[in-house]
N, C-alpha and C positions, 0 to 999 in steps of 0.2 A: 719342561714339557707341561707341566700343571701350568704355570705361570702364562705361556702361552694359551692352553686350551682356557684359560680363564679370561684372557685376553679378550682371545676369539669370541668366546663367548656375549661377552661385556659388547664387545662392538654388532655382534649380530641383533642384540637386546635392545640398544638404541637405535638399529637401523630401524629395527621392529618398531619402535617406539613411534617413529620420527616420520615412517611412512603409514603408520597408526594416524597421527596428527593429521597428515597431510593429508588423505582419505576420506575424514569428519571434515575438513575444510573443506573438500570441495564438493561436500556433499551438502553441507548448508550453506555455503555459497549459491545453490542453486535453491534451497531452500526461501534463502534472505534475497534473491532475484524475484522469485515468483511475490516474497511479502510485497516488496518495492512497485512488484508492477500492481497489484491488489489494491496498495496506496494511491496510484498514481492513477489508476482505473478510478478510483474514490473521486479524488480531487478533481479529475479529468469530467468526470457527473457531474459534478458541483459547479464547477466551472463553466461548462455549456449550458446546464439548466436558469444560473444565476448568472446568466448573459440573454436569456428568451425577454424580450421587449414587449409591453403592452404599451401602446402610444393612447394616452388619453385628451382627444380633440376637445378645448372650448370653444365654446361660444363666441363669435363674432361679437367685436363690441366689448368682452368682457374687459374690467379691468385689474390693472398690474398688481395692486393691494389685496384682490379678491384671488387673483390664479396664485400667489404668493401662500396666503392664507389655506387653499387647495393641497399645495404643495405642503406645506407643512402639516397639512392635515392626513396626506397619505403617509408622509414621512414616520410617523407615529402609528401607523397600522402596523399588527403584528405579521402581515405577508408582505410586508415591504423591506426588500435591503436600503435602496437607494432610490432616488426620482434624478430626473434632469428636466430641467424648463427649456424648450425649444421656442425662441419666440419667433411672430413671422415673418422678420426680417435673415436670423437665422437659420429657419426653415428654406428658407429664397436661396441663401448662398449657397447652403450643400446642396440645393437641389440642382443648381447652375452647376456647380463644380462635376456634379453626375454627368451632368447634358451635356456639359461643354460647350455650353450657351447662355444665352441673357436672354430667359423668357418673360422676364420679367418687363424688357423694353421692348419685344415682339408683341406683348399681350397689350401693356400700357396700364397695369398693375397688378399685386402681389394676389392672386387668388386662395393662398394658402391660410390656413389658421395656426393659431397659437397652440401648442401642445406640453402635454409633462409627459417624459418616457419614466417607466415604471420598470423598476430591477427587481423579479418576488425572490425570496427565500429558496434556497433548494427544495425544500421540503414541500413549497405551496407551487411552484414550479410543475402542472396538472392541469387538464381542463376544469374536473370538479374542482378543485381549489379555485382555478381562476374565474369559475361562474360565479361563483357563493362572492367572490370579489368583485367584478363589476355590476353584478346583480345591486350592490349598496353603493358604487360609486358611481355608476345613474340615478340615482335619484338627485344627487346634486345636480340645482338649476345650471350649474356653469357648464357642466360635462356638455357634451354633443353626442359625441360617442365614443367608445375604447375599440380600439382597431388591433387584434393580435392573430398572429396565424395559428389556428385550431388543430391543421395536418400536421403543421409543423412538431408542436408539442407532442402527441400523441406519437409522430414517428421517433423523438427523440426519447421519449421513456422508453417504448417500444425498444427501441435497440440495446439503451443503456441496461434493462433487464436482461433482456436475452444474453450479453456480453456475459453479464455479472453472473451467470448462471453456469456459462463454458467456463470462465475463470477459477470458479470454487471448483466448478468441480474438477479440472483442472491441476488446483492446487491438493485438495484431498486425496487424490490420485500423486502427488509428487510426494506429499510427505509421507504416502506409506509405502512410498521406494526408499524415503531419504530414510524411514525407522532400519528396513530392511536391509540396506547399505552397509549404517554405523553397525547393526545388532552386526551381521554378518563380519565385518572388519572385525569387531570385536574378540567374537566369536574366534576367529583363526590366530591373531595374539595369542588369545590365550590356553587357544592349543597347542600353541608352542611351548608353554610353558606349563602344561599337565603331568611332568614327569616331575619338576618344583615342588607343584601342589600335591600329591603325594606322597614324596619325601617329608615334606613338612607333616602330612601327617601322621603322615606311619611311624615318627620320631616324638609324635604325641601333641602336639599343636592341636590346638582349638579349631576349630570351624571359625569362628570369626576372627580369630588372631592373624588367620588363615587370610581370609579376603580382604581385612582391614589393607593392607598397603595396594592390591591390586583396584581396590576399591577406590582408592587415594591416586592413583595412578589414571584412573580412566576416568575421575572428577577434573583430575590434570589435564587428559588431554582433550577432555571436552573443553574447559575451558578454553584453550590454547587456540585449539579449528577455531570455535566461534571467535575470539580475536581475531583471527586471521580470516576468516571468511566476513567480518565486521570492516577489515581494510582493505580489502577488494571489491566488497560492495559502495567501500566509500569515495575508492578512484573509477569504479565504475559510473559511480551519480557523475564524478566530476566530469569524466570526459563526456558522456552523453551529454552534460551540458553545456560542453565547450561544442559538441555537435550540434546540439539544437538547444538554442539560447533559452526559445520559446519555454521551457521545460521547467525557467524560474520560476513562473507564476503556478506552479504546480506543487513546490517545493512547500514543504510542514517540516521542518524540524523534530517536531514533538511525533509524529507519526513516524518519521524515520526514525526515531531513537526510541519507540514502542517493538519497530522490528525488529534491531539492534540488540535491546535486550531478549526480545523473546529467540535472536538464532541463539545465544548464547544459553539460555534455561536451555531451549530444545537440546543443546546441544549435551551440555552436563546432566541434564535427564536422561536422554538413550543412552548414552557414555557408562553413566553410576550403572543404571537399571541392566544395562548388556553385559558389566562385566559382572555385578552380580549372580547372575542366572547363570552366567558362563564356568565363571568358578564354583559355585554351585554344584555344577551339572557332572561337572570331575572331582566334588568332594564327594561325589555321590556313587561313583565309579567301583570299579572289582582292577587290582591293577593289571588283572590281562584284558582288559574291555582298554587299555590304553593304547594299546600298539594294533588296535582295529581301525 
């Protein structure tokens, strides 16, 4: 009968244990979803704003050594990613390919000018940034004029703040579900095991000799969820991207493996910290306050 009830026991311990785990997984799982989209939201900025175009029109007549020289002249500005040299021949063809015609032999010649498109930095990606910036790339004789769209810009910060602002807060609001979740999980583990922790003290155990192995226990399985919630967010990326391919040019490595780590801290932090106070809270008990 011992041997049985010991059994029993033993197996209830690790059911406990195991749907413990599973709990903390799926609770930073959601956790390490909301990091990924926060990421992805980042990049997703980044991406739109370091794709906004300012075309800067020369001069008729200019030449190829002078717009060369231009080019390499913005290339070394501190608001510039990239340039591309448009020349008017090239401007011609994509214009046709739009039209789906040859205006060029309706007209009986290329009316268009020579251009460099300008790629700026996320960061200068602004209207004030981009005045303080063509404000000195006019004064260059070659320039004509810079051509960008003003609403454009403005509606795109415009939005990408407001997003960024639902998001946090958003997020801030999940992970103090996600604290409340694990503390609570915790919390009932190791109420099952309040009748342990008294025995062991009333046999004269220490206080810490006390939570050292429960302590050891819910470092465990913090760790373990964040594993596990670290390999579901990582066949999550994958399908999502076999859904939408698009989703590579989005993809950081180094940012995903900042979340990674950090569901794992989060995780073995509330984990440590929950089961502390928890044990704690029944070393601190009367043993008829047990069976309340």
């Amino acid at each position: 009968m011992e041997e049985f009830e010991s059994s029993n026991s033993s197996r209830k311990t690790k059911t406990l244990y195991v749907s413990t785990v599973i709990s903390i997984a799926l609770v930073l799982l959601m956790t390490g979803l909301l990091g990924l989209i926060l990421v992805h939201a980042k990049n997703l900025s980044k991406y739109v704003k370091e794709n906004i175009v300012l075309n800067i029109i020369v001069n008729e007549g200019a030449k190829e050594v002078d717009i060369t020289a231009l080019q390499k002249q913005l290339d070394a500005n501190p608001y510039v990613l990239k340039t591309q040299y448009v020349s008017k021949e090239l401007a011609a063809r994509n214009l046709t390919k739009d039209l789906g015609e040859d205006f060029v032999d309706f007209l009986g010649y290329n009316p268009l000018l020579s251009s460099i498109d300008v790629y700026l930095k996320a960061d200068y990606a602004n209207n004030e940034s981009i005045q303080k910036f063509t404000a000195t790339i006019n004064k260059n004789a070659l320039v004509k004029e810079v051509v960008y769209q003003k609403s454009l810009i403005d509606m795109v910060n415009q939005n990408i703040q407001g997003i960024g602002l639902v998001i946090l807060a958003f997020a801030s609001i999940l992970l103090i579900i996600a604290v409340a979740l694990i503390n609570n999980t915790i919390r009932l583990a190791i109420y099952s095991q309040r009748f342990l922790i008294k025995s062991m003290q009333l046999v004269g155990a220490t206080k810490s000799f006390i939570r050292k192995p429960f302590l050891s226990y819910g470092i465990l399985h913090g760790l373990l969820g964040g594993l596990i919630a670290i390999i579901l967010l990582l066949i999550t990326l994958y399908v999502a991207q076999q859904q939408v391919p698009e989703m590579i040019i989005l993809r950081d490595w180094f940012e995903f493996s900042m979340v990674f780590i950090g569901v794992i801290i989060l995780g073995v932090l509330i984990s440590g910290l929950s089961t502390y106070f928890a044990v704690s809270k029944f070393l601190h008990l009367k043993i008829y306050d047990l069976y309340k």
